[in-house]
N, C-alpha and C positions, 0 to 999 in steps of 0.2 A: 491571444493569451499564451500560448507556447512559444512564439517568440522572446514575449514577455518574461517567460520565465514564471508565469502566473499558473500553469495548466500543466500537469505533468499527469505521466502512469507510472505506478510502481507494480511493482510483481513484489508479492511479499507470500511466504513459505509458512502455513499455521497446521498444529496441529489437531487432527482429524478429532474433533472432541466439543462436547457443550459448551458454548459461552465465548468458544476462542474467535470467531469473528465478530461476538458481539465487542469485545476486548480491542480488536485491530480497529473497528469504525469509532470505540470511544478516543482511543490515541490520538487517532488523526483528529478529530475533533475537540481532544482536548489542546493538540495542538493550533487551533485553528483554523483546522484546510474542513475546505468543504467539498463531501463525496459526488462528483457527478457523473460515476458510472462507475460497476462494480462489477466482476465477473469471476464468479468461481471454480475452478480447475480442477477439478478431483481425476477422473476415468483416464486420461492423457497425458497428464501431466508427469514428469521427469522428479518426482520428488521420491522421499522415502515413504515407505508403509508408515500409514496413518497422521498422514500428512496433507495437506491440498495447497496449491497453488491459487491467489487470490490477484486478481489483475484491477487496479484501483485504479481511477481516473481523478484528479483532485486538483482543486481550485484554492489558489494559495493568493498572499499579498504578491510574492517573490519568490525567486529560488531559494536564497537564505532559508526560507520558512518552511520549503521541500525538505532542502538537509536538515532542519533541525527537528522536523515529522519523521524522514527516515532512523534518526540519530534515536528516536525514542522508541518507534518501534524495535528495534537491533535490541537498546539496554532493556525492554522486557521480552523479548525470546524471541523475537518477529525476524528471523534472516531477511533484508527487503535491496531490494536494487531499482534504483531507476530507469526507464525502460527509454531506447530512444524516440524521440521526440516523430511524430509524422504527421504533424498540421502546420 
């Protein structure tokens, strides 16, 4: 699937507050991708105060459908990067 272009990780930047990851998992979701592993970064993480870093694994058609996931989280307040590939 990460060959494919199907399976990616994103790291996306939420902040520290109610609701906001339930927000980041509808996105993806309304975009299509489906979550298949989630890890959330607070205590370590390189972000600002009241902030967390949120490490998503996600199951798409294509890459297109990666960028157009990432493209939607960015336009509602999600700073999100693609992480590289290691499968």
């Amino acid at each position: 699937l990460v060959r494919q272009g199907r399976l990616a990780r994103l790291r996306v930047t939420v902040p520290d507050q109610p609701g906001a990851l339930a927000r980041l998992t509808a996105i993806i979701a309304q975009g299509g991708g489906n979550i298949v592993d989630l890890y959330h970064l607070r205590a370590f993480a390189h972000v600002p105060a009241k902030s967390a870093e949120v490490d998503v694994a996600v199951e798409t058609r294509d890459a297109g459908q990666v960028d157009a996931i990432v493209r939607a989280l960015e336009a509602d307040g999600f700073p999100a990067r693609r992480m590289e590939a290691t499968g």
